[in-house]
N, C-alpha and C positions, 0 to 999 in steps of 0.2 A: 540381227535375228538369228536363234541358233538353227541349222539345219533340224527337219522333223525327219524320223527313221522311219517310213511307214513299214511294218510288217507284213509277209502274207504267213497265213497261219492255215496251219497242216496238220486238225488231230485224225489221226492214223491208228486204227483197230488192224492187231495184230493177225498173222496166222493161227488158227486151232490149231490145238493138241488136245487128242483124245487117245481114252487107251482103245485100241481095238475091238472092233464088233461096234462101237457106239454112235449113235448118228450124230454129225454135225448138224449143228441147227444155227447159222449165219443169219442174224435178226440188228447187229450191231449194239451198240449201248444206249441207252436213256442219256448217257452221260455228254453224247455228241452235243443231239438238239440242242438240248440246254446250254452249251457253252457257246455254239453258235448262233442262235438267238444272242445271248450276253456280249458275242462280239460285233453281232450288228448292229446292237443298240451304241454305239460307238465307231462304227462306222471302217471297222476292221474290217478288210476280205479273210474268208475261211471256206475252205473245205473240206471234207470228209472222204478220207480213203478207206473203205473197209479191203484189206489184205486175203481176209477169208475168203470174202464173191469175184472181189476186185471190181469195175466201176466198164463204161462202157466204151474204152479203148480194150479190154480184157476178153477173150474168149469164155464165153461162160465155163465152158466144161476142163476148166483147168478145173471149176472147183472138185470136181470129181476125180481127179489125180491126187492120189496121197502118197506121202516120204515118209516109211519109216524111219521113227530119229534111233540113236543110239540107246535113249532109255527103255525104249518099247513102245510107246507110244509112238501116235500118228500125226505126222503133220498134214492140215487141208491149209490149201489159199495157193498166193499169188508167192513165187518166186522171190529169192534174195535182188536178184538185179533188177525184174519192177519194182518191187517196192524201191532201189535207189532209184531209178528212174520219175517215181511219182515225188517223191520227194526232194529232189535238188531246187525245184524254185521257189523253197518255202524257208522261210527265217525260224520260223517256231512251229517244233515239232512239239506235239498232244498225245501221248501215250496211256489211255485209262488200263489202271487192273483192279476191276472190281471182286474179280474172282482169285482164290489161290489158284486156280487151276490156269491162268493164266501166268502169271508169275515169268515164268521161265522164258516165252515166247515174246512175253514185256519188253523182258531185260536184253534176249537175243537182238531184237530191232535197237533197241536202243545203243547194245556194243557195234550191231551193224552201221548206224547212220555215225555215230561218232571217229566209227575209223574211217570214214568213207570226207564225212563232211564234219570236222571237228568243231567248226566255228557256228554252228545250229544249237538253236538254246532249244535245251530239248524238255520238258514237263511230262511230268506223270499226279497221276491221283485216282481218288477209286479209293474202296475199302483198303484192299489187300495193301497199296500203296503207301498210305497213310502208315499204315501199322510197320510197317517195313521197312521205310523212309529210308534209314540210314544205311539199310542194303542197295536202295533205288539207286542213292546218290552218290556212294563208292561206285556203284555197276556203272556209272557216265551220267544219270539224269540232272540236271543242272539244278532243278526246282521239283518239289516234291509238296502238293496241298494236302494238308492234313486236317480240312475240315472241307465244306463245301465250295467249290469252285469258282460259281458264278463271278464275282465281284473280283475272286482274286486272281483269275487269268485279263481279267478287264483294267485291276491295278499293274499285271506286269507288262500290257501292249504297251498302258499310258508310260510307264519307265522306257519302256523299248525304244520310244517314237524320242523322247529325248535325247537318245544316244548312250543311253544308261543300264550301267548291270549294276547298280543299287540298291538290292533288295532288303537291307534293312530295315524298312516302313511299310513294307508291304505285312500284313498280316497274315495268320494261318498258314504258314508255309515253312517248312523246311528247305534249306539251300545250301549249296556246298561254293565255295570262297578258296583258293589256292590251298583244296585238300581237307579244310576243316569244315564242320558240317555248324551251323546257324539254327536254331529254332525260333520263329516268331511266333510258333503256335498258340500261344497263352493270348494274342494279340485279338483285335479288330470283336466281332460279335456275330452271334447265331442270328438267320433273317428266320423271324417268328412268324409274318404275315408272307404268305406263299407267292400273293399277289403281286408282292413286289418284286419277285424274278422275272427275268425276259419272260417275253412268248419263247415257246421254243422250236427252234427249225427244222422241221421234219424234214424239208424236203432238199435238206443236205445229203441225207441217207438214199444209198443205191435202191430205193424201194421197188422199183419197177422187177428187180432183180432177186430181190427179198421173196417178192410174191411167186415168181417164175420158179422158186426151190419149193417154193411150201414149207419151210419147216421154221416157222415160229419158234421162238422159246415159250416154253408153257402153253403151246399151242396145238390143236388139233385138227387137221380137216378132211373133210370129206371127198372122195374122187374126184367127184361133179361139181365140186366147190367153187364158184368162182373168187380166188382169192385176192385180198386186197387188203390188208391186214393192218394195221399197227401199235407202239406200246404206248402207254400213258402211264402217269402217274399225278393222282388228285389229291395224295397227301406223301408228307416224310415221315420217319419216327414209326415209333411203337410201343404202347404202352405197355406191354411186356419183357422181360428183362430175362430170357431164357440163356442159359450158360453158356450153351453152341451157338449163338449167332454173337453177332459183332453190336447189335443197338444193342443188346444188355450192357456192354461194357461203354457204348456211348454216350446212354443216355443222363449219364455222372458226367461223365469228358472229362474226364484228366487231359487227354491230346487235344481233344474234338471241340471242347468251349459247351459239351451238352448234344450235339446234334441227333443222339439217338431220339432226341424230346420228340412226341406228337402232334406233328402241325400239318395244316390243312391251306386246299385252295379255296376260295368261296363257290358257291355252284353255280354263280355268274361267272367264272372265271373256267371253272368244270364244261358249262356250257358252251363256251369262245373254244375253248380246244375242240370239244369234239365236233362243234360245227365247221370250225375248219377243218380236221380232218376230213369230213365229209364231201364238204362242198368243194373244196380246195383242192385237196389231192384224192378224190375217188376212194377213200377210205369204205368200208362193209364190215370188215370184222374191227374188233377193239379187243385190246388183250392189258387189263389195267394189274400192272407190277405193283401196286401200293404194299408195303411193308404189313401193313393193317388197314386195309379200305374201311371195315368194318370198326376201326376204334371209336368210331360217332355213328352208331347204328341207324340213328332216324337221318342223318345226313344221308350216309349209304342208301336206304331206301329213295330218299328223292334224288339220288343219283343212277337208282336204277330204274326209275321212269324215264327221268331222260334220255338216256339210252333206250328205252324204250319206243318217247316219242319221235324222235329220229330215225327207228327205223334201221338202229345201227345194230348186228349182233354179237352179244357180250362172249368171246371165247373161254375166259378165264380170268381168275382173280388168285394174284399172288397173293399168299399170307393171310389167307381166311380161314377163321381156327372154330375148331366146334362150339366153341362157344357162343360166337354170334348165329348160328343157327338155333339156337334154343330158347325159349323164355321158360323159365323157372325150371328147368331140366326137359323141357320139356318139347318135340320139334316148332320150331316158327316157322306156322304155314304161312304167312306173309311174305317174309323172305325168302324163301323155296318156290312160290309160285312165282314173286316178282322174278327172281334169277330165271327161272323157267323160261315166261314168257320175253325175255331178253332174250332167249336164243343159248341160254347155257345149258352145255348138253353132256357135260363132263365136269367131275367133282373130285378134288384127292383128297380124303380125309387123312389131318394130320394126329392121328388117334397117337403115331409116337412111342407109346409105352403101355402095356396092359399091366401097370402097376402103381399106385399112388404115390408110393414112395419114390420114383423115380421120376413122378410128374411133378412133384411137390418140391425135391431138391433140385432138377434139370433141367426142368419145361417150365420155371416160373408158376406153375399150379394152375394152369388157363383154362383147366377144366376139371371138373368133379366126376372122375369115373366112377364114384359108386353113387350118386345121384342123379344120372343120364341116362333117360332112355333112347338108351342106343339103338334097340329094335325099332321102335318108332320113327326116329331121327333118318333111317336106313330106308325105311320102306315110305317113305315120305317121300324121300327124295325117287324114290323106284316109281313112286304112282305119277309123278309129275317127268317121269322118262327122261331122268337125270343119271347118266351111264356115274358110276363110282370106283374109283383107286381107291386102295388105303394104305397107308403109309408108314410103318414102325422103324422105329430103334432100338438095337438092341446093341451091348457094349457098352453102357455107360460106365465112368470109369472106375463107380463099387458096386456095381448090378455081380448078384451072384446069377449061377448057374438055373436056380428055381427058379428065380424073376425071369432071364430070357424065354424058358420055356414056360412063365404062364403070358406074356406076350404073346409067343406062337399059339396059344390054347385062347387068347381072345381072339387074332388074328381067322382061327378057324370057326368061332364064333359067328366073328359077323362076318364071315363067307355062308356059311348057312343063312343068315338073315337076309342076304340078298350083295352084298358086297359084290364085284363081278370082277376084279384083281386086288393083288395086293403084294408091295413092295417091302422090303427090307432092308434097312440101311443099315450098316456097324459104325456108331457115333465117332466121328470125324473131330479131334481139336484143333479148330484151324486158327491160324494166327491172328492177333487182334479180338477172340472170345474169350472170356472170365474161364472157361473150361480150360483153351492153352495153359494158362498160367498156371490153373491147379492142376496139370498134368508136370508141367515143367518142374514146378515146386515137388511133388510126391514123386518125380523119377518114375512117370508110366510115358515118358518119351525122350527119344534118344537127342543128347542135346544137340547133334548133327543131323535131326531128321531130316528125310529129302522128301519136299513138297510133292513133288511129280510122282509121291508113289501114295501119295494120301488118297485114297483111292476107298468108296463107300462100300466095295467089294472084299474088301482088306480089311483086317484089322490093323490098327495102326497103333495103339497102344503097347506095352508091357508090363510085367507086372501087377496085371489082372487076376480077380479073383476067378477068371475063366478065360483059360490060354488063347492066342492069338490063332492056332490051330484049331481047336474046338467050336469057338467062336465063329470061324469062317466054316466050318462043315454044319455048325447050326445054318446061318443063314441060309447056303445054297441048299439045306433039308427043309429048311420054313417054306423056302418059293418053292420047292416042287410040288412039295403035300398039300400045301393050302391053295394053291393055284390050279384053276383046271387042264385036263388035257388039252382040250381044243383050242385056250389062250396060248397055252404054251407052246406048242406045235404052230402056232401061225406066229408064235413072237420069233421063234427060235430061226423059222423061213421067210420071215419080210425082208422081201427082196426090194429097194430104194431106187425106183427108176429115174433116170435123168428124163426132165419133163422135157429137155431138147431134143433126146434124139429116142428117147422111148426103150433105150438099151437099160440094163439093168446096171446099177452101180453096183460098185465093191462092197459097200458098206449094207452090211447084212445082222439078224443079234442071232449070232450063232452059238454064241455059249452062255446063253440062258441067264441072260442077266436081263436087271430092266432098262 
């Protein structure tokens, strides 16, 4: 009988890097659960180390110590020698980077654990990963998924346990072989019915810890709040194909096998998560990441009874585009009451561009700004005591000069109408979006860009019909003028207190960013 290798398996959330003045917000990945869930269902041990909070042999208030790195930017979390420490009695290390802005921090743990313990098969995956692959896996990563996870961290334990680095047959995955790198990516198949993924493991995540910061991603709360929070997700995909984000370019998959496609759980299955969250781990707030909750509108509605009948309240919904608030141009008091009475008490409109043409080439055309009533849509949401963000870009990479500033001139628009902030981003091409490539191809980026400075505050392009200079003195002109006194004077002095000892943290927005 051949020996079985059993694995313990270690996915490990890196230290943040932020550029200064920006809050950390340590919430971990959607991406854990789900894999740990997929390794239980098979009967692998797994835990979860987030590096940012650290877990509870950790002093909470390391997280509040930061290291300037030599880019400028700030590192939060747990030290190079815990982190080797938490990691020496695990066989397979799990490295997700969903975000560019992780990248760097990815790859740092990664050269760290390989010179420390070279014989650790080490995996990475996540958007930014995928598209990256063949940087992942020069940098030390042994396995690189370049489609969805689930199945295929569950085909590399079963090689594991054989005594096997065979990855040949395993599908979706990139792997590097004495120096030369593998693609099976064209392999295996997209899971259309959502159903069929693990449960996923919430209660891998430091959550007790999570709540004790308060700072959610995409989340908000109030002083007195008793927090309890957690993320979900009830659908993948997006049926929208906008140039800056990455499902535009996935939902074809030349890499990915299609995964940007729109798929869903059933609301029986929607129901089983959030009852467990509830019941199970003391859950109160829900904060649901769906890419497009709203691409099945009458589903979204009976999804947001449920949450309703539970009792649960709704923080925030990732990826909800003006459109699903309107029927015929027009506000859906339906949906604006239902969210209401769920307990949503904050809204960012991703209005994006005050220009058609830009909405129409960049933003997939998701919405009709010359047939929306925008004032309506605004004070709708204001009658039902729904606080609102709003959200523009400007930079797109042939936006002239007149287009950014009637952006600003709608911007100031619907700040009269009732809007109560509003942000400014300078369009971002980040790797793995249809926008990179047509930047890369037209020379409006340097072929050596460096990720770490891609920064929404920055213009990142060249070669624009409006200087990288100019551009940056618009934006930081747009948030002063359209923004009011009193927002900005309390954004500019939010002091971040440590909920342990009541002292005030470092982390402050002192230069007037959002």
């Amino acid at each position: 009988m051949k020996k079985q290798y059993e694995p313990r398996v270690l996915l490990l959330y890196p230290p943040e890097q932020r550029w200064p003045g920006m809050m950390v917000k340590p919430n971990g990945s959607l991406a854990y659960p789900a894999l740990g869930g997929a390794l239980r269902e098979i009967d692998c041990y797994v835990e979860v180390y987030d590096a940012c909070i650290g877990n509870d042999d950790d002093n909470i208030e390391e997280f509040y110590k930061s290291k300037e790195l030599p880019s400028g930017l700030v590192r939060t979390g747990m030290s190079d020698k815990r982190i080797l420490e938490v990691v020496k009695d695990f066989d397979i290390i799990g490295i997700t980077s969903i975000f560019s802005s992780q990248e760097t921090m990815v790859l740092y743990c990664c050269e760290l654990i390989k010179k420390h313990y070279p014989k650790k098969l080490l995996l990475s995956g996540g958007v930014n990963a995928r598209w990256r692959a063949d940087k992942f896996l020069k940098k030390g990563f042994d396995i690189v998924a370049t489609s969805e996870a689930e199945e295929t961290i569950q085909e590399i334990v079963k090689t594991y346990r054989k005594g096997s680095k065979n990855w040949t047959k395993i599908p979706q995955i990139k792997y590097i072989k004495k120096g030369e790198i593998f693609n099976n990516s064209q392999q295996g198949k997209v899971i259309m019915n959502l159903d069929e993924l693990p449960f996923p493991a919430w209660d891998l995540l430091p959550n007790e810890r999570y709540w004790k910061v308060r700072r959610g991603h995409g989340v908000a709360f109030g002083k007195e709040e008793d927090v309890k929070y957690a993320s979900m997700m009830t659908s993948l995909g997006c049926p929208f194909k906008c140039t800056y984000c990455h499902i535009g370019k996935e939902i074809e998959g030349s890499l990915t096998q299609g995964i940007g496609r729109f798929r869903i759980k059933s609301d029986e299955r929607v129901m089983k998560e959030l009852t467990y969250l509830k019941n199970e781990l003391g859950v109160k707030q829900v904060f649901i990441e769906d890419d497009s909750l709203f691409g099945r509108k009458k589903r979204a509605i009976r999804l947001l009874k449920q949450i309703i009948k539970l009792d649960l309240r709704l923080m925030d919904i990732n990826g909800i585009n003006i459109v699903h608030l309107l029927k015929k141009g027009k506000p859906d008091l339906e949906v604006i009451e239902l969210m209401a009475e769920a307990g949503f008490t904050d809204f960012s409109f991703p209005f994006e561009s005050g220009n058609a043409r830009m909405l129409k080439k960049w933003s997939s055309n998701k919405w009709d700004i010359n047939n929306t009533d925008i004032k309506g849509l605004i004070e709708a949401l204001k009658k039902n005591n729904i606080r609102m963000d709003a959200n523009y870009i400007i930079g797109f990479p042939d936006e002239t000069r007149e287009e950014v500033m009637n952006t600003i001139e709608f911007a100031k628009q619907n700040a009269k109408w009732g809007v109560d902030t509003s942000g400014f981003f300078i369009c971002m091409p980040l790797p793995g979006t249809t926008m990179f490539d047509y930047c890369m191809e037209h020379n409006l980026l340097d072929k050596d860009f460096n990720i770490d400075k891609m920064n929404w505050r920055k213009a990142n392009m060249i070669n624009t019909p409006v200087s990288p200079e100019e551009l940056e003195e618009l934006r930081d002109k747009a948030w002063e003028e359209v923004n009011s006194d009193e927002w900005k004077n309390n954004r500019r002095e939010l002091i971040v207190a440590d909920p342990v000892t009541g002292e005030p943290s470092e982390w402050n927005y002192n230069d007037g960013g959002e």
